[in-house]
C-alpha angles and dihedrals in degrees: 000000000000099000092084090051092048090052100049092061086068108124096247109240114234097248089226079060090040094050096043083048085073093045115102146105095005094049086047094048101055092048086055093046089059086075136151089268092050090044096057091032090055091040091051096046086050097050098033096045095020101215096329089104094049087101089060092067094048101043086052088053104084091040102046082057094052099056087043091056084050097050092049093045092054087053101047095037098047103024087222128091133251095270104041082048090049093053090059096051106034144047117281096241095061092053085049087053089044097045096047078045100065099028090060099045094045093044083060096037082051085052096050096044096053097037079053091052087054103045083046085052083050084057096062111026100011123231135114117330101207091055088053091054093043084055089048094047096052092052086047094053096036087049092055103039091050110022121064102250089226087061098062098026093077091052091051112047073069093079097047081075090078086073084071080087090074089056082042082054102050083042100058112030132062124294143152107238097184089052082047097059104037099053083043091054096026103027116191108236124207120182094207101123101239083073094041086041094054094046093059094055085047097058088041100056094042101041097042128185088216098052088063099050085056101061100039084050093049099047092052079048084059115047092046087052089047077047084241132158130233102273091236085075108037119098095212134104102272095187095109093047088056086043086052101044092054103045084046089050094042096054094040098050081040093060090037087055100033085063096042096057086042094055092043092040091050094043085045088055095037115036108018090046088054082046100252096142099157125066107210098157141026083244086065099047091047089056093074076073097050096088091061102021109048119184088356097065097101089049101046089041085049104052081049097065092031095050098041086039085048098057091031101056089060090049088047094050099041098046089062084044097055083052113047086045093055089048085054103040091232125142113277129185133112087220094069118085120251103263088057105056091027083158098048096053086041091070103040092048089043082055103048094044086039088059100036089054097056085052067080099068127087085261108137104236096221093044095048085046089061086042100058089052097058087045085060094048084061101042091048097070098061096042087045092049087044088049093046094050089055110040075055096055117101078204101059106021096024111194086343090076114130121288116241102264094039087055095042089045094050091039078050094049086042088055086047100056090042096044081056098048095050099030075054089048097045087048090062093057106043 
């Protein structure tokens, strides 16, 4: 009888500290996936196609949160990350494919976003925007090579709040909210290639390749820092890690997706109805925010771009971090200092320059940014088919293998993203 006495002299924990407790790679995760290249994806699809690609953003919802759930699985189950899982159970030659894959989409989706962050500085003192976005590039590097990534995300994902205008904006000015539901539950489908173009930009962005490498990457972060083995291993009961790792990724995918149908619903209200129908500039992008935010339209539109670029280009470069170093068995964690994972910090900080130095180039930001965000589309489907083979492998998951509806709703999300690349493809030849 002296167990309840024991446990009543606990120190209560306050249940905000016990809520944010729960909060972690998939909360990070959907902050980072609302990135520059999301925000101008979701504004050009509003003002080009109105609300008739609302649907888009709501469909993606359910399945953006399965193969999270998967990535985030892999990572808590194994302890180790897609790759490094992927080189255990294929051939080298496709981790080789995977690994040039997503190093290569997320070093152009590390260029747009920063050359998005400078053009967003040009809006509001002036200047040259591929400086800006140099500048932007070396902190981001410095940052990630010496400060643990988990100090100065917190602080962050902050910013990203500032993304909650845009929910001020559909709130307050006009829009027709019929139109607005019945395109979002019976969308009106065209099969010119500008829309199929476009949704695929939208599924790329939204269900992005780098996004999953992240959370597998991060649980596996966590559960070394809590000393704590993989779970197929563990002889505990792992109920509560599963129940985590959803109500983190829920809420996470939930924030990512609430702000994208709120970018694409204000630009369709605001620029397409005043028949601006092309993005050509960050400045025209910023100007769906002029009816609620006034003068400071160019400064809230650009702390928007410079605080999400700002915790995504460390995902983005991490992420390929995480993979080139699993490929190559070499030590990965941004928790190690720099001398003992020298491969590791070579690659995110080879990505980050890489991508600050084609900012460079004559490449249009707001354009790169759409692009990136296509290429995406395209790389998801064979990291999402290699993810969905493995979650599903006794060898590699044991009786931690998917259940039934989480397999059937990420090879769903896999057929999706697949269905969208070719019916975009088909759509070019005929």
């Amino acid at each position: 009888m002296t167990a309840p006495a024991a446990e009543s002299t606990r120190p209560a924990r306050h249940p905000l500290s016990t809520l944010l407790r729960l909060f972690g790679p998939g909360v990070i995760a959907g902050a980072a996936d609302d990135d520059p290249s999301g925000i101008a994806t979701y504004s050009q699809a509003g003002a080009q196609f109105g609300v008739h690609q609302l649907w888009s953003v709501v469909l993606t919802f359910p399945f953006m949160v399965a193969i999270q759930l998967v990535a985030a699985r892999i990572g808590r189950v194994t302890g180790k990350g897609i790759i490094a899982n992927a080189s255990v159970l294929y051939p080298q030659s496709i981790v080789i494919a995977l690994v040039a894959l997503i190093l290569i989409a997320n070093t152009i989706n590390i260029a747009a976003d920063l050359a998005a962050m400078g053009a967003a500085v040009t809006l509001v003192i002036g200047g040259h925007a591929s400086l800006y976005a140099l500048v932007f590039g070396v902190g981001c590097a410095l940052a990630e090579v010496f400060i643990p990534y988990r100090r100065y995300a917190h602080v962050l994902k902050w910013l990203t709040l500032v993304l909650f205008v845009y929910v001020a904006a559909v709130l307050t000015i006009k829009v027709d909210w019929i139109d607005a539901l019945v395109a979002t539950v019976h969308p009106l489908m065209s099969r010119s290639t500008d829309y199929l173009l476009t949704i695929v930009a939208v599924f790329g962005t939204t269900i992005s390749p780098y996004v999953f490498c992240w959370q597998t990457a991060q649980e596996v972060e966590d559960m070394n820092i809590a000393h704590e083995k993989p779970l197929i291993v563990q002889e505990v009961d792992t109920r509560g890690h599963f129940q985590r790792m959803a109500l983190d990724t829920n809420i996470g995918m939930a924030f990512s997706n609430g702000i994208a149908f709120c970018i694409m619903l204000t630009t369709a209200a605001t620029l397409h109805v005043a028949g601006v129908t092309t993005i050509a500039t960050a400045a025209d992008a910023a100007e769906a925010l002029r009816p609620l935010a006034g003068p400071l339209t160019f400064a809230l539109f650009s702390l928007g771009i410079i605080g999400t670029g700002l915790l995504a280009v460390p995902v983005l470069a991490g992420s390929a971090g995480y993979a080139v170093a699993e490929a190559m068995h070499w030590r990965s964690s941004l928790e190690m200092k720099p001398l003992r994972a020298r491969g590791f910090y070579t690659v995110i900080a080879a990505a980050t320059l890489i991508g600050a130095l084609i900012g460079f180039t004559s490449f249009d930001p707001i354009r790169m940014l759409f692009w990136a965000a296509v290429l995406n589309g395209f790389v998801a489907v064979p990291v999402m088919i290699a993810m969905m083979i493995m979650v599903s492998r006794k060898s590699i998951m044991g009786r931690y293998r998917a259940k039934p509806l989480l397999a059937l709703a990420g090879w769903g999300s896999t057929a999706l993203m697949a269905l969208a690349a070719l019916v975009l493809i088909w759509s070019m030849f005929i």
